[in-house]
C-alpha positions in Angstrom: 106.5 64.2 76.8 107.2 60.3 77.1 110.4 60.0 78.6 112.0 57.4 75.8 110.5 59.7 73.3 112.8 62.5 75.3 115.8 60.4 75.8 115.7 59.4 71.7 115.5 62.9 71.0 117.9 64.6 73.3 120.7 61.6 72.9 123.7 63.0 71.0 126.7 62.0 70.1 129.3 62.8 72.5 133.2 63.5 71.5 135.1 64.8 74.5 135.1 63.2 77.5 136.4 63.6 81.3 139.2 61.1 82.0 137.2 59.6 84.6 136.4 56.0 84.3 132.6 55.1 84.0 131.1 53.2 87.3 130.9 49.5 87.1 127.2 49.7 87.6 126.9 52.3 85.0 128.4 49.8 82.4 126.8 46.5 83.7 123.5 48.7 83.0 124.5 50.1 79.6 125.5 45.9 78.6 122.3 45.1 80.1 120.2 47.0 78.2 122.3 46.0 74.8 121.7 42.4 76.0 117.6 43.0 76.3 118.1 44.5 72.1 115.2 43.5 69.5 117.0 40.3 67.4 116.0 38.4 64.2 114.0 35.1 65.5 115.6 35.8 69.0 118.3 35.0 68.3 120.5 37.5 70.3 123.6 37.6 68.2 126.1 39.5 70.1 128.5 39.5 72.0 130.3 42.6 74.1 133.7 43.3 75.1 134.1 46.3 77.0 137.6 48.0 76.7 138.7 49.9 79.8 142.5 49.9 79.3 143.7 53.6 78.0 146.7 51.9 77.1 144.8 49.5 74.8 142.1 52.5 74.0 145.7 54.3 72.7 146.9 51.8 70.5 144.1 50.7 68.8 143.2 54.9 67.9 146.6 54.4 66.9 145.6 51.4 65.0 142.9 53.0 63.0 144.8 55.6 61.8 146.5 53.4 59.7 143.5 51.9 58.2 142.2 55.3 57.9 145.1 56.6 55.9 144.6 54.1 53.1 141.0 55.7 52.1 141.0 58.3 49.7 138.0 60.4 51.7 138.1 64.1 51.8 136.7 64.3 55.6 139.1 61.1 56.9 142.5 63.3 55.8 141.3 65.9 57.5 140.6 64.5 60.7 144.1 62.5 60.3 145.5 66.2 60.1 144.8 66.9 63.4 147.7 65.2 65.4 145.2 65.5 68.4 142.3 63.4 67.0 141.3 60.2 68.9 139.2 57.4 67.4 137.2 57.3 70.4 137.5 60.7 71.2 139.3 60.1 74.1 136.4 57.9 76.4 137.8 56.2 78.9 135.4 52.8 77.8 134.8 51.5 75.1 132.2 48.3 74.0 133.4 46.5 70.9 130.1 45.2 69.8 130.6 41.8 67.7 128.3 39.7 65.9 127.7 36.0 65.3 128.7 35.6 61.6 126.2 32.5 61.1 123.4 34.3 62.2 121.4 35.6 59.5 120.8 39.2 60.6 123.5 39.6 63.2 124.3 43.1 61.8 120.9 44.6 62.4 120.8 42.5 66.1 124.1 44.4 66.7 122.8 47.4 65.4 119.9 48.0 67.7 122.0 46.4 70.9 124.5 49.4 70.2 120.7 51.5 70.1 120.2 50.5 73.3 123.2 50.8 74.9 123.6 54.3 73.5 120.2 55.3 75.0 120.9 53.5 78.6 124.1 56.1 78.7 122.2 58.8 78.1 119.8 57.7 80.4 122.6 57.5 83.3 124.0 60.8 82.8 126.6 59.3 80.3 128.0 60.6 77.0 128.3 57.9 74.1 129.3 57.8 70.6 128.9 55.1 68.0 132.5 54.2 66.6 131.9 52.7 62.9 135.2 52.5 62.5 135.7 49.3 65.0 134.8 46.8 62.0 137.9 47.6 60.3 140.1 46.9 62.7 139.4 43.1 62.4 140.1 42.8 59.0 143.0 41.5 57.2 145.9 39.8 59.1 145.7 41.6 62.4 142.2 40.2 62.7 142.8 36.7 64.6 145.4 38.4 67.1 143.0 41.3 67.8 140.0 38.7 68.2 142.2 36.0 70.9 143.1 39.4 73.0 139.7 40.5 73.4 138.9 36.8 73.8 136.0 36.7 71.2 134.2 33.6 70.5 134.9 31.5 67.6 132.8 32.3 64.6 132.2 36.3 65.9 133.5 39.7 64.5 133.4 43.0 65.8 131.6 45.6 64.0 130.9 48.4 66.1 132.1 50.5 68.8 130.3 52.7 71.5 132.5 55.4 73.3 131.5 55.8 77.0 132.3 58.5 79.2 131.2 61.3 81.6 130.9 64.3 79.0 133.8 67.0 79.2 131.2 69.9 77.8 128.0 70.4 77.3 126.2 68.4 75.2 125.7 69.4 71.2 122.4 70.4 70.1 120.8 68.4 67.7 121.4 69.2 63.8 118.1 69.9 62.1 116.1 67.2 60.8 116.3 66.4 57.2 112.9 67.3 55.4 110.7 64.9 53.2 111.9 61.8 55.2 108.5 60.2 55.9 105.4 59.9 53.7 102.2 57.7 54.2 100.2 56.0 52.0 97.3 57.6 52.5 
């Protein structure tokens, strides 16, 4: 099989993690490949901060929870009932993925960079998971402090995460594909 077929199919989501930190090259590969992302008229707007701190990891997890406990969602409570549960599952890195605001599509461009980088993990031996969660972090009040300490550009806001790490377990078999998702025209 073509091995980017492969990797796209055998990528999974990753949720525990050793407490080893991920090799510099490892990551400057993994923001490389975000960097060479697909982007509306070229025009590349993104912008990484990669988060190696556990202290800072700790208190942003920390952080989300409170967000978190303001939704009314079923699934949310439950995971906040777990005293254990980690909004980055406990990765030892994690990439803040922010987009230019004045760029028209900047969500899709920082959609497929986080792709990418999610794939080049997998490709290295790495365990990832996208972290949704990230965007509402930088909202409200907390937003401008948050954005000076990861030292953001002017005019950019986060919107995702991606957990790196060396996996603790085995990786999770993929879910069954949903049926009646394609059709052709013909």
């Amino acid at each position: 099989m073509n091995p980017v077929i492969e990797a796209i199919k055998a990528r999974r989501s990753v949720r525990s993690y050793k407490p080893d930190q991920v090799k510099a090259h490892d990551l400057a590969a993994v923001l490389e490949a975000g960097c060479f992302a697909p982007s509306a008229m070229n025009g590349q707007s993104w912008h990484f901060t990669a988060v190696r701190s556990k202290a800072v990891l700790d208190r942003l997890s920390a952080q989300v929870r409170e967000v978190l406990a303001g939704l009314d969602n079923p699934k949310i409570r439950e995971r906040l009932n777990d005293p254990a549960w980690h909004a980055f599952h406990g990765a030892p890195t994690v990439v803040v993925v922010s987009g230019r605001q004045d760029a028209a599509f900047h969500v899709t461009d920082c959609a497929a960079a986080t792709q990418n980088m999610l794939l080049a993990a997998h490709s290295l031996g790495l365990g990832s998971c996208w972290i949704g969660i990230v965007a509402r972090l930088f909202e409200g009040p907390p937003a401008a402090a948050l954005a000076r300490e990861f030292g953001l550009p002017d005019g950019y806001r986060p919107l995702y995460g991606v957990a790196l790490g060396y996996p603790a377990g085995e990786r999770p078999a993929a879910a069954p594909r949903m049926e009646n998702t394609v059709n052709h025209d013909s």
